[in-house]
Each structure stands twice: as C-alpha cells, then as structure tokens.
N, C-alpha and C positions, 0 to 999 in steps of 0.2 A: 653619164649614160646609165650608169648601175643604179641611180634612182630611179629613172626612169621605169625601170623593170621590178627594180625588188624593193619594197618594205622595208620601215624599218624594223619591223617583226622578222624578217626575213622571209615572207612571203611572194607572192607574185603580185602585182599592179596590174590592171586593166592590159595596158602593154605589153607590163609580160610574160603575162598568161598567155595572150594571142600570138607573142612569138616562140611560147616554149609547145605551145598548141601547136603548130607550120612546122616547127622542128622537131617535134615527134613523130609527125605525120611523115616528114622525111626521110627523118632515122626508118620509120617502122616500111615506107614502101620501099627502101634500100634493101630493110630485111629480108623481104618478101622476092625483092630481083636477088639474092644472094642467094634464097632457099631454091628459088627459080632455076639457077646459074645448076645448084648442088644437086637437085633434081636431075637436069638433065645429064647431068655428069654419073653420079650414081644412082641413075635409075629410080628416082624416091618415086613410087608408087602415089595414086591420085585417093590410095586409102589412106596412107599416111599423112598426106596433107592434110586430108580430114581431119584426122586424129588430131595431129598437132591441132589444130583450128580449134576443134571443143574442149582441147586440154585449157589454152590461152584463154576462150570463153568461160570454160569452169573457174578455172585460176580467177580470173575478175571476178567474176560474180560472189564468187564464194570469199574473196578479199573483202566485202561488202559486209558479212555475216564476221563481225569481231566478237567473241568472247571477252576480250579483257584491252583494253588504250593505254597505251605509256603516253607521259605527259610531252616528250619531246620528239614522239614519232614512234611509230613499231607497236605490232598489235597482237593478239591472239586469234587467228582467224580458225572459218572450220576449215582446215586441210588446204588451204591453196596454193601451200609450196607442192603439196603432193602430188598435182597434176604438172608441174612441170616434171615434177623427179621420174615419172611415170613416162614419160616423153623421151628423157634421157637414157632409162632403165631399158624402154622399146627398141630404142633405135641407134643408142650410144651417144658418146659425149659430143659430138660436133651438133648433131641436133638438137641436144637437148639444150646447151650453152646459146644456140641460134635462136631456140624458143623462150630462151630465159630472157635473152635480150630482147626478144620482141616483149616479154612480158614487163621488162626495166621500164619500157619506155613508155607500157599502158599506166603505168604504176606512177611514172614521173606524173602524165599527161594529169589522171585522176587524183593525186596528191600532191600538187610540187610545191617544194620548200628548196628554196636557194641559197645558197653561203658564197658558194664559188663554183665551177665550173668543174673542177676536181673532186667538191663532194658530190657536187650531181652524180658524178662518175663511178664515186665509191658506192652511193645509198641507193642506187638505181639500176643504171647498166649493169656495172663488175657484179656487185651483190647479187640481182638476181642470175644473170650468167652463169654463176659460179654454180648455180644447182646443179647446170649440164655434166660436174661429174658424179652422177652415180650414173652413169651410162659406162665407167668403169668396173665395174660393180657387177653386171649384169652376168657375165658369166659363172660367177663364185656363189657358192653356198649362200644361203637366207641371202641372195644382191640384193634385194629392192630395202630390206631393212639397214645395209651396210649402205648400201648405194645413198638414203635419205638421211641419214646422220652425218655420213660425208658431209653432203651436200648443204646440210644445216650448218655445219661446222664452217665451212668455206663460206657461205653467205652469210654468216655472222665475223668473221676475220676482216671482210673488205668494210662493213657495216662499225667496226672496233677502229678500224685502220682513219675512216672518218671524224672518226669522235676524237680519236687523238690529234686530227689535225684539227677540227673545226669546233668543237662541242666541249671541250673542257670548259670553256667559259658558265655555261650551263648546271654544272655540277651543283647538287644543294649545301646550304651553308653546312649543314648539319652533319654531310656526309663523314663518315671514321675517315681520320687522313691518313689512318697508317693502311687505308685501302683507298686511297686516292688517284695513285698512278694505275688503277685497276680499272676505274669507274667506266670508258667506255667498254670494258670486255663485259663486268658485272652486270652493265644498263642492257645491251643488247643481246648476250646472251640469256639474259631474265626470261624473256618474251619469245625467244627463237626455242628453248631448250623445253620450255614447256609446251608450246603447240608442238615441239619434236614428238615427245615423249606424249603425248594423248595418240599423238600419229602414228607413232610403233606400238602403242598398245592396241587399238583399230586393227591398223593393216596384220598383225599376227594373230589374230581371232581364225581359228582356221577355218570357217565359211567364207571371212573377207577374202585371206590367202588364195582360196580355191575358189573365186569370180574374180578376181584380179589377175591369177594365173590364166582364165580363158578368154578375158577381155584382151590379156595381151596375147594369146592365141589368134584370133579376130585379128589384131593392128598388125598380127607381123605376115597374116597371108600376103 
C-alpha cells in the first residue's frame, strides 16, 4: 500500500499526492470548524478572522520567495514564519498554534515528502504549530522579538526531533563524526537561525517596530 503512495525518493505518487491533497483539505476545514467552535466561544471578532486569513495567505506566498534551499528540505524564505508569529503575538498561543497548524498542512499540501506518518507530523503540523508560542511572549518587554526566536527555536526542535528519527540515513559521507550525533540540530537549525536573525534585525529597525506596533493596533480593535 505505501508504494502505492510514496516513492522510492520518498516522494508522493500520482496517488498520493491526491490523497494527502483530500487529507489536507480535511485537516485544514476541521481547522476552520475548530477556529469556528473558538470563535464563538471567545468572542474571536470577524477582523481577526481576517487577519489570521492574510497572515496564512502572506505566510504562503512569501514561502514561495526562498533566499537560500537546503538539499534535504528547509529553506531561507522572506519572513514567512513572521506572519504566523504575528498572529500568535496578536491574539496569544491558542491562536496562533491553530494558525500554524492550518499553515503545517498548506505547507504539507505545497511541498510533501513522506517517510512515515510521524515525520509528517514532526516536519509539518507540530513544527509549524509550535510558532504559536510567541503568543507567550506578548505581554513582556521587546515580545514580538522574544516571542519569534522562541518560536524559531520550538519549530526547529520538532524539525531536529524528525531527523533523528528519520533522516540520519541522509547525512553526508564527509560530515566530522565527532559532530555526527549533532547533524539533525546543525542541518535544521542552519537554515531556521538565519532567516531568525535577518528577521530580528528587520523587525527592530525602529520604523519597522512602529508600523508593526499600529498594525497590531488595527488587529486587536
């Protein structure tokens, strides 16, 4: 059955692509009845739907615009973890973890590579999720710059957490062995720490700080 679906690249097949297609589209209108559910529970305004809506659309779009490709997945993008963190920062961790997962599963949808069903879990849902906490963050001093490093940090752990189950095999022949038990941390934090760190040096430009401060001014009416 698992040829059926995946590669021996570890890719998707015609098959299934078209069923991790239906099963995203499930995951993500689940999301949607969950955010629905949360909505009317706590009140979530029909401007914050918005918001969340063009954060997820920015996030994509701007996934699209890589700076820099790792060979085995994970990229340099302009800023597209930042509109989630932005979501989480607005409105707190449940939201933001709700939008990260809607975002996991555009991310599956536009990119999928499968091992097993548990890295799916780790490279996609959990990882992006795990942005939702700088929505901790928010109340405290510089949040949004704590809040995003956090957030970096936790979505490269579940991203490390895969490699050690799945992805050792992959390591180059050449790699130093006396930093081999490192390799998934080394690989995916490469790529996370540096779009981090272009992104905390942007967002603390103090014209950025102060249209970011009134934008989210606007989201929390």
């Amino acid at each position: 059955m698992s040829e059926l679906l995946v590669n021996a690249e570890g890719g998707l097949t015609t098959a299934g692509y078209a069923v991790a297609v239906i099963a995203g589209i499930v995951l993500f209108l689940a999301a949607v009845f969950f955010a629905a559910r949360m909505s009317s529970k706590e009140r979530m305004s029909t401007r914050q739907l918005v918001f969340c809506a063009a954060a997820l659309a920015l996030a994509y779009l701007t996934s699209y615009i890589k700076l820099f490709e790792m060979p085995w997945g994970g990229s340099v993008t302009l800023f597209s973890m930042l509109f989630v963190v932005l979501i989480a920062y607005w409105y707190g961790p449940k939201t933001g973890v709700l939008v990260g997962f809607a975002y996991g599963i555009i991310q599956f949808i536009q990119e999928p590579y499968v091992l097993s069903f548990f890295q799916v879990c780790c490279d996609y849902i959990l990882a992006f999720a795990a942005l939702g906490v700088a929505g901790f963050f928010a109340r405290g001093k510089y949040g949004l710059v704590k809040g995003y490093i956090a957030a970096v940090l936790a979505r490269g752990a579940f991203h490390a957490l895969g490699g050690y189950l799945y992805w050792m095999d992959y390591m180059p022949d050449n790699f130093p062995k006396a930093l081999a038990s490192l390799y998934p941390i080394l690989y995916n934090y490469s790529y996370l720490l540096v779009e981090g760190a272009i992104t905390v040096l942007v967002i603390s430009i103090p014209a950025v700080s102060k249209a970011l401060a009134r934008v989210k001014q606007m989201a929390a009416e």
